[in-house]
C-alpha positions in Angstrom: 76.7 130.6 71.7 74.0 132.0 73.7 73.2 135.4 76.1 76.2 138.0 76.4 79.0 135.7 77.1 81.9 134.7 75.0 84.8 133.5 76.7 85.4 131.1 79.7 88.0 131.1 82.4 89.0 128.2 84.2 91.1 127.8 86.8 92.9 124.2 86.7 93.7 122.1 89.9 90.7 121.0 92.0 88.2 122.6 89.2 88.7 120.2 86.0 90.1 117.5 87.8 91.0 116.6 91.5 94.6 117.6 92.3 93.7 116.9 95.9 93.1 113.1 96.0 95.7 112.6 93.3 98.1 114.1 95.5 97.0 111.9 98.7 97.5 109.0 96.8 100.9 109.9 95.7 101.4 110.8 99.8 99.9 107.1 100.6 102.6 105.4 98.0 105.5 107.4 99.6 104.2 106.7 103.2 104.7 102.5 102.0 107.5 103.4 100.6 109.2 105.1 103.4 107.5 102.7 106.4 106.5 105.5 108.1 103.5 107.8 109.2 100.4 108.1 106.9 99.1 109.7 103.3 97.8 112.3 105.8 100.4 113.0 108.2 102.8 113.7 104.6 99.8 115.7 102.7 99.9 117.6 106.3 103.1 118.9 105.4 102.4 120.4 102.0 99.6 122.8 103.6 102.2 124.4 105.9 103.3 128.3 105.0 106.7 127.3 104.9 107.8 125.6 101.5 104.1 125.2 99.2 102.1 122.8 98.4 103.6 122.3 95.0 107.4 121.5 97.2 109.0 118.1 97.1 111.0 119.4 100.2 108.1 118.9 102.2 109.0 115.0 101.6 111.9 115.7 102.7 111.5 117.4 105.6 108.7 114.6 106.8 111.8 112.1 106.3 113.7 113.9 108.5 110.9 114.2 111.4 110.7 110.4 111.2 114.3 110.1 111.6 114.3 108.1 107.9 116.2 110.6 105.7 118.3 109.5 102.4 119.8 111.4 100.0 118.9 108.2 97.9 115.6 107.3 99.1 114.7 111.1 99.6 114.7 111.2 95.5 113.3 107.6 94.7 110.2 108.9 96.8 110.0 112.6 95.1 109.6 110.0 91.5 107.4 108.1 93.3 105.2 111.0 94.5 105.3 113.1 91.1 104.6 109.7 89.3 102.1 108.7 91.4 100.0 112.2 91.1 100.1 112.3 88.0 98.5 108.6 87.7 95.8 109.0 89.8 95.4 112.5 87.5 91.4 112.5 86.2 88.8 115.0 85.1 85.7 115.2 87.4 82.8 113.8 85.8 80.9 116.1 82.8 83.9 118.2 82.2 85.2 116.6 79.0 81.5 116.6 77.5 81.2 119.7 78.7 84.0 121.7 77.5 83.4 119.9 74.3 79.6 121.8 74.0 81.2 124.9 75.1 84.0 124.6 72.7 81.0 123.8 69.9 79.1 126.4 71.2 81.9 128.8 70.0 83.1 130.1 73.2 86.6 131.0 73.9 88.1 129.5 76.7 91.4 129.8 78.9 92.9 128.5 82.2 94.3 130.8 84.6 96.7 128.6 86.8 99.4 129.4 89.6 100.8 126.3 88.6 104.1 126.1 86.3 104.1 125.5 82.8 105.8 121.8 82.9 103.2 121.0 85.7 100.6 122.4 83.9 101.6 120.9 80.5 101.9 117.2 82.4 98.4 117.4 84.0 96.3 118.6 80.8 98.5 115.8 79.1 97.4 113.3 81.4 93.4 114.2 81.4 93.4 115.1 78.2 91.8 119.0 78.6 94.5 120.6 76.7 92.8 120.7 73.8 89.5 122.5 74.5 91.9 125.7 75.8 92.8 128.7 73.3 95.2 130.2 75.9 96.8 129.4 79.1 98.0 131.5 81.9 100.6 130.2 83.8 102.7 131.7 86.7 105.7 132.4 84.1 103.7 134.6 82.0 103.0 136.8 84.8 105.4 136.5 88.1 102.0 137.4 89.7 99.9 134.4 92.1 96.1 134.7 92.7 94.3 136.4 93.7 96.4 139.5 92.2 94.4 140.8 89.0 97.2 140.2 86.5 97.1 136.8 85.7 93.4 137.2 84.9 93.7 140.5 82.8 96.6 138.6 81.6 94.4 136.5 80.2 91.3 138.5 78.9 94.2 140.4 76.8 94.9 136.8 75.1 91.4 136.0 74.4 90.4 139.0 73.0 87.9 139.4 75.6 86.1 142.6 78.0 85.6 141.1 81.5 81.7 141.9 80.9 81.4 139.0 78.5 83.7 136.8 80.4 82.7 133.7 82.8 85.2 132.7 85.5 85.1 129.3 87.0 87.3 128.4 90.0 87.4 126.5 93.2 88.7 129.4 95.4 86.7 132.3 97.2 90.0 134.0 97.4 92.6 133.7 94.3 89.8 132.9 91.6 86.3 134.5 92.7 87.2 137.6 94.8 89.7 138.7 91.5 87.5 138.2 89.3 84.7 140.2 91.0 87.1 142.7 90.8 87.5 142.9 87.0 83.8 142.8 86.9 83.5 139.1 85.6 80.3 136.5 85.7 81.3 134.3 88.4 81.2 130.8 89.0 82.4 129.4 92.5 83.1 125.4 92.3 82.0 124.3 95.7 82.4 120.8 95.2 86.1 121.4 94.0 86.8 123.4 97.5 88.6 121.6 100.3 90.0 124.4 102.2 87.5 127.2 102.8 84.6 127.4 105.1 80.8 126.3 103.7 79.4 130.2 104.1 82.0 131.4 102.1 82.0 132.3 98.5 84.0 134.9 97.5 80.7 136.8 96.5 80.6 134.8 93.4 77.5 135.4 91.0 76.5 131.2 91.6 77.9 127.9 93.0 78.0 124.9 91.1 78.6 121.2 92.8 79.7 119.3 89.8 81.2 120.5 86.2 78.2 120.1 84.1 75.7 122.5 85.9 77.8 125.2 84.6 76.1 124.5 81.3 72.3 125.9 83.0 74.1 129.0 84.2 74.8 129.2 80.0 71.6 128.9 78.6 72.9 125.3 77.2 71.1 122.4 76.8 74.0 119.0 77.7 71.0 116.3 77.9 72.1 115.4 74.2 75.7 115.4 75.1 74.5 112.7 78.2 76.3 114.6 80.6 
C-alpha cells in the first residue's frame, strides 16, 4: 500500500460494470417479446419519478400504454427482463485486474450501493467482484438512499476506516461524490460510468477517471505488470 490511503469505496451499478446497457438489452428482449415499441421507449419508463428504476411495474405499465397487458405475459416478460440483465451483466474493462492489485496492495475495500441485497448478491455473483469486497452496504443496512451520509459512514464504521484515509469511487455527482465530499473523503468521479448528468458537472470530486484502471495512477500504483 502506498501514500495515506487505506480503504476503497465503490459504488456498484454503472462503476464496476454497466447496469445501463445490461438493462437496455433486457428492455430490447421484452420489446420482441411483447411486439411492441422499442428497448428505448421501455428503458424510457424506468427513468420516470414515479415507480424507480429498479420497478418491474414500469413493464407493466408500458404494456398497458400499448394496449398489450397480461397478467400471464406481464410476468413471463418481468423473467425475461431480470434474466436478461443479468446475462448481459459484465465488468468494464481493468476492473477485475485492478481490484485484484488493490486487494494485493492491502487496501480495504467496500461497496456502497442503493441497490437491495438479493440484487446486489445476483450482480457481484454474475461478474464475479464479490470477492475482492470486505463489506457491503446495501439499502437494508441503512433505510437511507444516496446521497444521505449514512450509508457511507455506515460503511467507514465496517472497515475500520477515518474518511481522511478513505478513497470513494462512484459514477454520480450527486449520491456518491457530493456525500462523500461531505465526510471529507479522496474522491474519484467515474465519468465514463455517468449517463445522466451534464459534462461540466462533477460533484466537486478531487479527479475524474474514464475507465477503471486509471484509478490505479491516482494510487501511486504501478498495473503495467498486471496488463491492465
Amino acid at each position: 500500500m502506498t501514500g495515506p490511503f487505506t480503504s476503497l469505496l465503490f459504488d456498484m451499478d454503472n462503476t464496476l460494470f454497466d447496469l445501463v446497457s445490461a438493462k437496455m438489452r433486457a428492455c430490447g428482449e421484452v420489446t420482441r417479446r411483447i411486439g411492441a415499441g422499442t428497448a428505448e421507449d421501455l428503458f424510457s419508463y424506468f427513468l420516470r419519478k414515479q415507480g424507480g428504476f429498479e420497478d418491474p411495474g414500469n413493464i407493466r405499465d408500458f404494456m398497458m400504454d400499448h394496449s398489450c397487458y397480461d397478467d400471464d405475459l406481464y410476468m413471463e416478460c418481468v423473467s425475461l427482463y431480470r434474466e436478461e440483465k443479468l446475462r448481459y451483466l459484465a465488468p468494464y474493462p481493468g476492473v477485475k485486474d485492478t481490484l485484484l492489485l488493490l486487494k494485493a496492495s492491502g487496501f480495504r475495500m467496500g461497496i456502497v450501493t442503493d441497490a437491495h441485497l438479493p440484487d446486489t448478491s445476483l450482480r457481484l455473483g454474475r461478474t464475479g467482484l464479490a470477492r475482492f469486497f470486505d463489506h457491503i452496504i446495501t439499502h437494508e443496512i441503512t433505510g437511507a438512499h444516496k446521497p444521505s451520509t449514512l450509508p457511507f459512514l455506515c460503511a467507514l464504521v465496517r472497515l475500520n476506516a477515518t474518511a481522511k484515509e478513505t478513497v470513494l469511487v462512484g459514477d454520480s455527482p450527486r449520491r456518491d461524490i457530493a456525500p462523500g465530499v461531505v465526510l471529507g473523503m479522496r474522491t474519484v468521479y467515474a465519468r465514463y460510468g455517468d449517463r445522466f448528468s451534464r459534462p461540466t458537472r462533477d460533484g466537486g470530486a478531487d479527479h475524474a477517471i474514464d475507465s477503471f484502471a486509471e484509478l490505479l495512477g491516482i494510487l501511486g500504483l504501478d498495473g503495467d505488470r498486471y496488463c491492465l
